[in-house]
C-alpha positions, 0 to 999 in steps of 0.5 A, a space after each residue: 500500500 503506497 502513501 498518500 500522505 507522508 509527514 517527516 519531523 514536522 514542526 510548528 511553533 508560533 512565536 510571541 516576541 521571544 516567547 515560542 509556543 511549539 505546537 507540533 514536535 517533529 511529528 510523523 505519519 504515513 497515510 496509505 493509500 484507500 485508508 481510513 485513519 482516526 486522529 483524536 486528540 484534547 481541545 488546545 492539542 494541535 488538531 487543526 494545526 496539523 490539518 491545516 499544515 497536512 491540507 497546504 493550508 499552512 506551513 511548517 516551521 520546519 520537516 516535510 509534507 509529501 502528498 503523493 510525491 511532492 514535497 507541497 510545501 516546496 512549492 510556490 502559492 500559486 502550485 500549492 493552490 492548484 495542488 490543493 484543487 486536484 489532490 486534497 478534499 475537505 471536510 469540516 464540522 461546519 458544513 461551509 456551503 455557500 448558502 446562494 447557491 443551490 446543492 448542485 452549485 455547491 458541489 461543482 464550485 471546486 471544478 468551476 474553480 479549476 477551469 472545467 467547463 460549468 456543464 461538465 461540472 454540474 454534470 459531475 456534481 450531480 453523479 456525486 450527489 447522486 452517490 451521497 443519495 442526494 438526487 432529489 435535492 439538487 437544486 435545494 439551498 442549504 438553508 432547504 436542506 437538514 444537517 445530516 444533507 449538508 453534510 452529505 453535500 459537503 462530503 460531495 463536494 470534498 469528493 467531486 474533484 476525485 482527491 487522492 486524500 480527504 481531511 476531515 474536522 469533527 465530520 460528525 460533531 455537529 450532529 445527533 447520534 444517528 445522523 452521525 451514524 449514516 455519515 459515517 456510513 457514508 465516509 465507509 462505502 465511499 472509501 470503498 468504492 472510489 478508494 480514496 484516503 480518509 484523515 478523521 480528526 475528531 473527539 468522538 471515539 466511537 467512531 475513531 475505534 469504526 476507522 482503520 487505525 486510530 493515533 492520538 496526537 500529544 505533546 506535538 506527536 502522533 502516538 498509537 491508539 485512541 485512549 480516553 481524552 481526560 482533558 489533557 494534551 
């Protein structure tokens, strides 16, 4: 199983005069290809750090991010960004539709954005909804549509552009326990069918123990498992 996702040493600090806040601490990971992966971890720990740098959205102070290859931060803004647009999907707790536009709009706003022309967009937005059994609410706006459907939008919309890897931030945390259930459901089939790599950060443990694997980051690190989070990093 090749890696997706290659994390060496990677460090972050944030630094308030002479004053350093480490937050991540030569961390390592590798993520193969077509896994499923958990990531749990207390409030304050680093979570959306370390997704942030792993989805080029931010830079480590120091180590390497390698998504299929490429070393991404090696790369200049304009070649992140496009990097980002062909390789990478994103989840996050809250939904983040732009709530002008319709279901349909929504999903093939990621296509729109790299120069695909607005009918094959549309047409591959409406195949992924379609795969998100979300057929019958096309051209419904977000404020039409329940919690458990938007979030199935979003998770359409992290996929249209056929990503080698998603990361995910809390997908379930904003929902009740069955709707948090059928997403997860959903995250299960879609990495079969269309073998794409799942990166779950979340505080929910049961559906950190549902993934392939489970770490927990503390004190900057990756460490193996998922024990039970008591509130400290």
């Amino acid at each position: 199983m090749s890696d997706r996702l290659l994390c060496k040493a990677v460090s972050k600090s944030y630094f308030n005069g002479k004053h350093e806040t480490k937050v991540l601490n030569e961390l390592n990971l590798n993520v193969g290809s077509g896994e499923l992966l958990a990531i749990v971890g207390s409030s304050g720990c680093g979570k959306s750090t370390f997704l942030h740098i792993a989805g080029v959205l931010d830079s480590p102070t120091s180590g390497e991010v390698i998504i299929n290859d490429v070393n991404v931060h090696s790369l200049s803004d304009k070649e992140r960004a496009s990097f980002r647009n062909k390789h990478i999907g994103f989840i996050y707790q809250f939904h983040h539709l732009m709530m002008e536009f319709s279901a349909v709009e929504n999903v093939a706003m990621p296509l729109l954005i790299r120069g695909v022309s607005p009918k094959e967009a549309k047409a591959a937005a409406e195949e992924m909804l379609s795969k998100v059994s979300l057929s019958h609410r096309y051209k419904h706006r977000p404020s039409e549509l329940s919690g458990g459907e938007r979030q199935r939008v979003a998770i359409a919309r992290a996929l249209v552009t056929n990503p080698s890897i998603v990361l995910a931030d809390e997908p379930t945390g904003n929902l009740d326990f069955d709707t948090a259930e059928q997403i997860y459901t959903l995250i299960r089939e879609l990495n079969a069918t269309l073998g794409t790599s799942f990166v779950i950060v979340t505080h929910d443990l049961v559906l950190a123990s549902k993934m392939d694997r489970q770490l927990t980051l503390t004190q900057g690190q990756l460490k193996p498992g998922s024990p039970k989070i008591d509130g400290s990093c």
